[in-house]
N, C-alpha and C positions, 0 to 999 in steps of 0.2 A: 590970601591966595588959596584958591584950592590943592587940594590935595592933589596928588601926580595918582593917576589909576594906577591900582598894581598889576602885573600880570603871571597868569599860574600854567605852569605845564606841568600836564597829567595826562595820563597812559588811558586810552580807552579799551574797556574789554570786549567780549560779547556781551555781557551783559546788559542790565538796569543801563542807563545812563548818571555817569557821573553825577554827585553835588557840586552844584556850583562854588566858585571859591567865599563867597558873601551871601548873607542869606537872600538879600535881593537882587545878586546874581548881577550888579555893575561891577563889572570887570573884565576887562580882555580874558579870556581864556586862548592857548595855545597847545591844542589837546594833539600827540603823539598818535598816530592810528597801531596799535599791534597786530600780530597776527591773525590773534582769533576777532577782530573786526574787520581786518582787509575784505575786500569786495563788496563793500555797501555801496550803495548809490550814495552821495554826497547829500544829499537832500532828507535821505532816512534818517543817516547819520546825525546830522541835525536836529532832526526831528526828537534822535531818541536824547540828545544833551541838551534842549532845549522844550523841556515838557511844559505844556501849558502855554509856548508860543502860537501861535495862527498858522498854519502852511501861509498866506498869504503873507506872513511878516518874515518869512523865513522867507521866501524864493524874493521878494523884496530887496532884503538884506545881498541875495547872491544876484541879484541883479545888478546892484548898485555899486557891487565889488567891496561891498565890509565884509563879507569872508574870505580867508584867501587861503589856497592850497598852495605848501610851498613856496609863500607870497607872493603867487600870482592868481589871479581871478579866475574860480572856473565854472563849469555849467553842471546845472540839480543833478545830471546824471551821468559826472565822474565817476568810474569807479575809484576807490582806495585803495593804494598801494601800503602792504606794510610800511614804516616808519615816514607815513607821511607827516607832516604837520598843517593842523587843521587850524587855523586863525577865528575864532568865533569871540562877535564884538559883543559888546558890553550889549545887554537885554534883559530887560525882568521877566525871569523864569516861574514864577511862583503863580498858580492858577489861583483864582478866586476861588475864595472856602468853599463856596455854593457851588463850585461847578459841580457839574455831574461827572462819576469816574465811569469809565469807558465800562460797557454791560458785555460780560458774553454771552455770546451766541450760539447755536445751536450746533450741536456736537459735528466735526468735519471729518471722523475716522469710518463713517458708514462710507463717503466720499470718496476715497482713497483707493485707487485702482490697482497703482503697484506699489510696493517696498519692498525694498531689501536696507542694509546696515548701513549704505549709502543714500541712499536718495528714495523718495517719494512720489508717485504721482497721483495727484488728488482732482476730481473733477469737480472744479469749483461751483458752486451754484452761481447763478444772477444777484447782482446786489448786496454782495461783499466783497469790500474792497479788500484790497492785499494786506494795507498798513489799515487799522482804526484812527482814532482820535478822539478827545474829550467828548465824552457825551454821545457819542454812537455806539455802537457793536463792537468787540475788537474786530481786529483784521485777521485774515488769514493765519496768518503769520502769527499774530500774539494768540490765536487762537489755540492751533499749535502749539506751540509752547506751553498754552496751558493745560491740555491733552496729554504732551508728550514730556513732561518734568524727563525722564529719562534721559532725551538727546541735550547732551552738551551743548552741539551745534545744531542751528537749523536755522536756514537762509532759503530765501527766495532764488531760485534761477534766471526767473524773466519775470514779466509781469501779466496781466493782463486786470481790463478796464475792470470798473466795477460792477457794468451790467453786462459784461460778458460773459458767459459761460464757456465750461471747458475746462480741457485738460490742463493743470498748472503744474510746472516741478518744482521740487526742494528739496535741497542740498540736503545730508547730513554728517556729509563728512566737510573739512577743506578741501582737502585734493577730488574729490565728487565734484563741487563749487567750480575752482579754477578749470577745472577739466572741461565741463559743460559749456564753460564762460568761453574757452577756446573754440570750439566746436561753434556756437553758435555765431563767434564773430568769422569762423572758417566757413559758414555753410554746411558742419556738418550735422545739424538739426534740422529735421524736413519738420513744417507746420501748416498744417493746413485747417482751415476754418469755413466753414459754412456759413452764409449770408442771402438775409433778401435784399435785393436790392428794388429802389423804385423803379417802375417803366420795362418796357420790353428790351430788351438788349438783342439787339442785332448782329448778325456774326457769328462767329466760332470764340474759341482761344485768343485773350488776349496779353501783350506782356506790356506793364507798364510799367515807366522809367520815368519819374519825374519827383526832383527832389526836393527835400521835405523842410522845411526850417521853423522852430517851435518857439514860442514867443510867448507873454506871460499876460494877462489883463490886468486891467488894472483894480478888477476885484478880488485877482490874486489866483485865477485859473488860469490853467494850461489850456493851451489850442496849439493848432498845427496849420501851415499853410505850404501850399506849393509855390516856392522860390527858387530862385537858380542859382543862389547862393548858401542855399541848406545841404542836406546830407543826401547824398544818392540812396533812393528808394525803389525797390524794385517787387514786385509781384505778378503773379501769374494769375489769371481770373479767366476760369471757364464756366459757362452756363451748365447750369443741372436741369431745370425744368420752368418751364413759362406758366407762369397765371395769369390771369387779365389784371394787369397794370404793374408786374411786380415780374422777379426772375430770381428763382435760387440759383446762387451762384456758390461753386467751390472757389475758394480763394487761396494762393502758398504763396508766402512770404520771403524770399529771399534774404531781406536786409530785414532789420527787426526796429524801426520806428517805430517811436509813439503814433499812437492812433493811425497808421500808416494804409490799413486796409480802409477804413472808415474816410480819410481826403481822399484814398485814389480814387473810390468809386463815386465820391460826390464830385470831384474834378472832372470826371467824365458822365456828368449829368443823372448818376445813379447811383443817390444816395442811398444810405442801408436803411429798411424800414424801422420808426420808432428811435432815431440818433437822433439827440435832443440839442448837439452841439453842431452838428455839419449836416443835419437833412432835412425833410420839409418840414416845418413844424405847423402849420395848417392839416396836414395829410395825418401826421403825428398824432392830433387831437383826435381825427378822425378814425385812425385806428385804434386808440384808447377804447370807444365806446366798440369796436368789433372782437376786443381782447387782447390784443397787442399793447401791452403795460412796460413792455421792454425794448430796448435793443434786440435787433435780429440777428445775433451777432455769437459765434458758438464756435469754441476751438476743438474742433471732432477729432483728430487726429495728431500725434506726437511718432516722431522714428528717426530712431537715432540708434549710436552703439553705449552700449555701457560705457562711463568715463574710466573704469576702474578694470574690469572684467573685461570691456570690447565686444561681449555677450549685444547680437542685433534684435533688438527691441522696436518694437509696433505696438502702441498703443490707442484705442478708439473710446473715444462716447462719443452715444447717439445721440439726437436731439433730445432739451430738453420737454417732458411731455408739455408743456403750455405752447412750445411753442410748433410743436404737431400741431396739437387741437388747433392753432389757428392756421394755419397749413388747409388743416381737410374745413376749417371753416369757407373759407375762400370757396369762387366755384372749380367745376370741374376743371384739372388741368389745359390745356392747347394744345401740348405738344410737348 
């Protein structure tokens, strides 16, 4: 008869992630969330107790319901409440010797627009993702951390894509964190983002309402699609300036969905230029060889109040310069 699995509860910190309770890590674990981890998204969380697993075997795992919060099943982007209890099933943690350990990257403190003792705002470049992973660049975030040994804390506020550009915040106090996290599920976070979109947009101002529900492939990526049984999504999209075939568009965000700017405007026939997930991807190829190597996709502006102070804050970046240069590459504006 086999053995009965054992199972271990342990406290997570901010920190590293736990050892597992066995060296090849078969064993239910029952991890306690504390204070200094509350407010992870469930999926990081994961992420950082289960090193050398796949995101695709981990959002697998939470799809299938072998994780459970508070023993019941929930979605990659829970956040965590102090004293929750994390349910994480039996999985070999241990990366192959050969892996490659995750490289960093190029320094993010030139980056960095505002600080103060609480919170950050850093204009992320294109093409770094928030979290890293084996074998890539770190992320934002471990990036950080590796920069900033000093802060105890330091947490992501929101996210954005990896080819998106833009202003991103982070936390470094708790009460900066939950403050923001308030704020932003209140509306009181204005975001707005710069976008091309493909094709002439016709019209003024528009306000779109159609909601979102996010689903996993079966190679273990996220996608978005427009459901009527997803989460109400709302954005506000006005035109800036027409090119022949293309429309920069100001985009602000209301609700703060994944990918939420990127389906509304391919649901309304104007996908953003260079989205490699929801836009043309014939047009895509073709813009590659005109210099378009990215998403058109740029979070220009953040304004809000201090979470701490109340002090009212406006923050901007401009485009980034590649994606000027292809801007004036195009022809002469229309209009």
């Amino acid at each position: 008869m086999q053995e009965a699995r054992k199972e271990a509860v342990i406290l997570a910190d901010a920190g590293a992630a736990a050892a597992p309770p066995t060296p090849q890590g078969w064993a239910v674990r029952r991890v306690v969330v504390t204070e200094e981890a509350a407010g992870q998204r469930l999926d990081n969380f994961l992420s950082r107790h289960l090193k050398g697993v796949p995101k695709s075997r981990i959002y697998q795992m939470l799809r299938t319901g072998q994780v459970r919060v508070g023993g019941r099943r929930a979605q990659p982007d829970l956040r965590l409440q102090p004293g929750d209890e994390v349910r994480i099933p039996p999985v070999r943690t241990a990366a192959p010797a050969s892996a490659e350990p995750p490289r960093p990257g190029r320094s993010l403190l030139p980056h960095v627009v505002y600080r103060d003792d609480a919170l950050l705002a850093l204009d992320k470049p294109a093409g770094q993702a928030v979290h890293g992973g084996s074998g890539v660049s770190l992320g934002v975030i471990e990036q950080l951390r590796l920069e900033l040994p000093q802060c105890r804390f330091l947490e992501l506020v929101h996210r954005l894509d990896k080819d998106t550009s833009g202003l991103l915040l982070v936390a470094l106090k708790r009460p900066a964190l939950t403050g923001l996290h308030r704020m932003l599920r209140e509306g009181g976070v204005r975001k707005t983002y710069l976008a091309l979109a493909v094709g002439r947009w016709r019209g003024g101002e528009r306000e779109v309402r159609l909601a979102l529900r996010k689903y996993v492939t079966a190679e273990g990526e996220r996608r978005v699609s427009v459901h009527a049984e997803g989460q109400t999504a709302q954005t506000l999209l006005r035109p800036l300036r027409h090119y022949p075939g293309f429309t920069l568009v100001e985009a602000r965000i209301v609700t703060g969905r994944t990918h939420q700017i990127r389906v509304h405007l391919a649901s309304l026939g104007h996908p953003i230029a260079g989205d490699d997930k929801y836009g043309d991807f014939d047009l895509n190829r073709q813009l590659r060889k005109q210099g378009l190597r990215r998403m058109f996709l740029h979070a220009a502006r953040l304004e809000f109040n201090h979470p701490l102070t109340g002090e009212s804050l406006s923050l901007a970046s401009p485009l980034p310069a590649e994606l000027e240069r292809f801007l004036t590459g195009l022809e002469r504006p229309d209009g």
